[in-house]
C-alpha positions in Angstrom: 87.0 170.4 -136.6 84.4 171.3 -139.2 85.5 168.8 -142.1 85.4 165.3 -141.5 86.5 162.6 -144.1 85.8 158.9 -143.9 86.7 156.1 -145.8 84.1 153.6 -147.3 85.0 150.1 -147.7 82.6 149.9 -150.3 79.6 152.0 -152.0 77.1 150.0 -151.0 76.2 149.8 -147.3 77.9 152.2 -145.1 76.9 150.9 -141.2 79.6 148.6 -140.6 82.5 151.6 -141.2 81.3 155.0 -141.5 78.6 154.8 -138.5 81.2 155.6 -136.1 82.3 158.8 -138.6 78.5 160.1 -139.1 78.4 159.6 -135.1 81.7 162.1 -134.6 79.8 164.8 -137.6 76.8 164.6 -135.8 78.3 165.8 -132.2 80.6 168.3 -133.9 78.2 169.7 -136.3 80.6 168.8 -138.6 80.2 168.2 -142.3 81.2 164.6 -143.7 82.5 163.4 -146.8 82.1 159.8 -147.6 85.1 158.6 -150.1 85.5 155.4 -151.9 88.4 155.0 -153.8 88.9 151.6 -156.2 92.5 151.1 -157.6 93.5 151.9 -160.9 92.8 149.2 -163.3 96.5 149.9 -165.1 97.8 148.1 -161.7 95.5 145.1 -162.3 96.9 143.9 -165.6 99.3 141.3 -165.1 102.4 141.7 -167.6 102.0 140.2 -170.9 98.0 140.2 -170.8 95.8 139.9 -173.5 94.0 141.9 -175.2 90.7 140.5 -174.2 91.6 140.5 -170.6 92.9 144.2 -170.8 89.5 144.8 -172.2 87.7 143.2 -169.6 89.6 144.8 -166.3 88.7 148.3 -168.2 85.2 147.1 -168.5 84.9 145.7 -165.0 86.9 149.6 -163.9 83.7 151.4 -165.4 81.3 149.6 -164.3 82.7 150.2 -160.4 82.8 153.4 -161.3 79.1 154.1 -162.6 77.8 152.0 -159.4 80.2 154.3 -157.4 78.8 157.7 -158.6 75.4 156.3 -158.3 75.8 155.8 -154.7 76.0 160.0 -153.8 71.8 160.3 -153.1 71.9 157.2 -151.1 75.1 158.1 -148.9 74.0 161.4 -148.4 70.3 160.3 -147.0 72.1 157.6 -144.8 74.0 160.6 -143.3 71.5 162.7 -142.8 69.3 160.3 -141.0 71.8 159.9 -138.4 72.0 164.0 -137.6 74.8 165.1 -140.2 73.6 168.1 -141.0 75.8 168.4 -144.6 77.0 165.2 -146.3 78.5 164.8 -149.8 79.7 161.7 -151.4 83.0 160.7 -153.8 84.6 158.6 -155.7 88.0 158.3 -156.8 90.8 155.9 -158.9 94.4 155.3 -157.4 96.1 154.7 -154.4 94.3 155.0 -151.2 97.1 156.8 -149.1 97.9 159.3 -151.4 94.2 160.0 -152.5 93.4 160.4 -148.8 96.4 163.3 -148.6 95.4 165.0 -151.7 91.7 165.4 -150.2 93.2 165.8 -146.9 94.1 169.4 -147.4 90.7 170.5 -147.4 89.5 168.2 -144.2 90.0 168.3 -140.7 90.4 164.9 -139.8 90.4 161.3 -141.1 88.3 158.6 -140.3 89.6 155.1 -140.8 87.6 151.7 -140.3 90.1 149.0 -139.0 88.7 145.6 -141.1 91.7 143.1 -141.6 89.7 141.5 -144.1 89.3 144.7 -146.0 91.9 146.4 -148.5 94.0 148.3 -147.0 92.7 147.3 -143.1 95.4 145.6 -141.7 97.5 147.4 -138.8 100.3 148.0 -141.1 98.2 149.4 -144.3 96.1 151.9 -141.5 99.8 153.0 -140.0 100.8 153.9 -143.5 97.6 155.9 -144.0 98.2 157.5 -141.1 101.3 158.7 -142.1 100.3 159.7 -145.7 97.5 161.4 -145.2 99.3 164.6 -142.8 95.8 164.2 -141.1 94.6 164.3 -137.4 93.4 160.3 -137.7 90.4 158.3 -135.4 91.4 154.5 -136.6 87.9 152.4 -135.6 88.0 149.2 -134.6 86.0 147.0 -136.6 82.5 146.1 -135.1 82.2 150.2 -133.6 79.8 151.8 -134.1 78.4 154.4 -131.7 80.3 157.3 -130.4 80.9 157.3 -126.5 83.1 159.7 -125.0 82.6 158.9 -121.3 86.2 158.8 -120.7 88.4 160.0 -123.5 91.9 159.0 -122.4 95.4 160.9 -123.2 98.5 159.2 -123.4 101.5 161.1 -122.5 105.3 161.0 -122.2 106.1 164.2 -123.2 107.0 163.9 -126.5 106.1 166.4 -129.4 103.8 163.9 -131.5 101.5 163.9 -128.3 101.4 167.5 -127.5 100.2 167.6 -131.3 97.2 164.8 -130.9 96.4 166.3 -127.9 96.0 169.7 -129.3 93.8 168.5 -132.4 91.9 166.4 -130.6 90.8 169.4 -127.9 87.2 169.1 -129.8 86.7 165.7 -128.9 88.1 166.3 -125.5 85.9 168.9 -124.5 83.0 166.4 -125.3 84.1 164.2 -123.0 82.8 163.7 -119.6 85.8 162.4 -118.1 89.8 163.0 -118.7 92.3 160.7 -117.9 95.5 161.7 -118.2 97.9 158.0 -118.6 101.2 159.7 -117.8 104.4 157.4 -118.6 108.0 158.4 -117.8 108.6 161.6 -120.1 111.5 162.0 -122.4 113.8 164.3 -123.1 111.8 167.2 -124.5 114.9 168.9 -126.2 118.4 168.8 -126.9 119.0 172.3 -125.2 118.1 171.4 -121.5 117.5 175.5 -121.0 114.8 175.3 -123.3 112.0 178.2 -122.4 109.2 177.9 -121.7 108.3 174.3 -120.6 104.7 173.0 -121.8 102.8 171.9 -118.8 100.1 169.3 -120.3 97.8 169.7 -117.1 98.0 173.4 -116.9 96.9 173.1 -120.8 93.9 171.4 -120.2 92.9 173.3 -117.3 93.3 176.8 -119.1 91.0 175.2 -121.3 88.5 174.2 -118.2 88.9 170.7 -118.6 89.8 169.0 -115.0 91.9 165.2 -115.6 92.7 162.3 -113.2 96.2 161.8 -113.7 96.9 157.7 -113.9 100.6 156.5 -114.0 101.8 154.1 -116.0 105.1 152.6 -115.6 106.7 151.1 -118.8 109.8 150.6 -120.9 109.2 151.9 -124.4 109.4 147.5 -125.8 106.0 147.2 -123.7 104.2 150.7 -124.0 101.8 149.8 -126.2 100.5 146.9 -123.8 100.9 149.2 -120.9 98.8 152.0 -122.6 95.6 148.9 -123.6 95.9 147.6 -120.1 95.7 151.1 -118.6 93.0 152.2 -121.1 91.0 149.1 -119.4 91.2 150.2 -116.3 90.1 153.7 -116.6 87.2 152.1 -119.0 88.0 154.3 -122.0 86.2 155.1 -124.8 88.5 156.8 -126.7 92.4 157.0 -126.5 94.4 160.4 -127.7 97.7 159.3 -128.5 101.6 160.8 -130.6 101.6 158.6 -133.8 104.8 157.1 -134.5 107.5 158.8 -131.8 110.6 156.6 -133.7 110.8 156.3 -137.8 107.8 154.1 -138.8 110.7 151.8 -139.9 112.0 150.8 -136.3 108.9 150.8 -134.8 107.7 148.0 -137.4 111.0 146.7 -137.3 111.6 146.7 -133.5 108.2 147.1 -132.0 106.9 150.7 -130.8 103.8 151.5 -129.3 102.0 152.5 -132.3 102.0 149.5 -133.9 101.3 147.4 -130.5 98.5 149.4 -129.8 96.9 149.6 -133.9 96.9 145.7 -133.8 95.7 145.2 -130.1 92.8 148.1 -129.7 89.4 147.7 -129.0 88.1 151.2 -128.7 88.7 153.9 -131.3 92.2 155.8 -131.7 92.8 159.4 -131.7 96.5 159.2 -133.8 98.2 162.6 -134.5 102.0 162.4 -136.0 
């Protein structure tokens, strides 16, 4: 975990969502790469505009821009005042998910500040990035700020998506001073019930000298997500490791799922991993 990319609300001021990121490069001697991306101004105009008003959007589109680029010796000295030892800064035009991807393929993970108020902040925009962006994902909640990884928490049922977060967040975990492992009713792992070899998620972690606390949770898959930030309460988490999006992201918005319970209800930072 040597790459880390965060997403700036804005290119001004940088405490209020990428504190929590610089925090994580700073305890991983990780680089961080600050990215603000502003839509395209094409997908401003309104059909049938003017050309004065088409002139003025363009106009408005610089001028985000050349405030933008000038932010790159500012961001990087933020960083480096809070320990990042390598910082860079960019800009880019287009839509956020799919910018994210593209840059994804030369990161490790994704940072995302959770700001309703913000574009593309609300539980259902973050979900999508999630999913675009092919990207181990910690979602903040707004108002975090400082890393604490007292008690990192796993959620687990079994199922592939959380044998993957698990996996990618093993940096994280080995920071952490206590494991709790929140163990719902498993699912069916795979079709062929012969399947060899099983995966043992406590024998994992141990071959990787990390001791858990197992904590059971009992839950139907309508109320996981509430079961998960109750339990997460109760162990006094500061971090939860959880399988993004088990069902299509369809029925879980659709139906409910514990991914999008969970995105709208959190008050500690989420370790997502589809």
């Amino acid at each position: 975990m040597r790459d880390i990319l965060a997403n700036a609300g804005n290119h001004q001021t940088w405490d209020t969502d990428l504190a929590y990121a610089a925090g994580l490069a700073a305890r991983l001697d990780a680089s961080l790469t600050g990215v603000y991306v502003y839509p395209s101004p094409m997908t401003l105009v309104p059909p049938y505009a003017s050309g004065g008003l088409l002139e003025a959007i363009l106009e408005n589109a610089r001028e985000t821009e050349r405030k933008a680029l000038g932010a790159a010796e500012p961001f990087v000295t933020w960083a480096q005042a809070r320990g990042v030892a390598s910082a860079a800064w960019q800009i880019a035009e287009g839509n956020l998910p799919l910018t994210l991807a593209h840059m994804g393929n030369w990161h490790d993970l994704l940072v995302l500040g959770r700001n309703a108020d913000a574009p593309w902040g609300t539980p259902a925009d973050i979900g999508a990035v999630v999913l675009a962006s092919g990207l181990p994902c910690v979602v903040v909640p707004e108002g975090v700020a400082e890393v604490r990884l007292d008690t990192v928490a796993l959620a687990w049922n079994g199922a592939i998506e959380g044998m993957r977060a698990i996996h990618a967040a093993m940096p994280l975990i080995a920071l952490a001073g206590r494991v709790v492992l929140l163990a719902g009713v498993e699912r069916e792992r795979f079709v062929e019930k012969g399947w060899k070899p099983p995966f043992e998620i406590e024998s994992y972690l141990s071959a990787h000298d990390i001791t858990v606390e197992r904590h059971e949770i009992s839950a139907s898959d309508d109320n996981a997500g509430e079961a998960l930030l109750s339990a997460c309460k109760v162990v006094n988490a500061d971090l939860l490791v959880m399988g993004a999006y088990g069902r299509s992201r369809f029925s879980e918005w659709v139906y409910g799922g514990a991914t999008r319970d969970i995105l709208a209800g959190t008050k500690i930072p989420l370790f997502l991993r589809k």
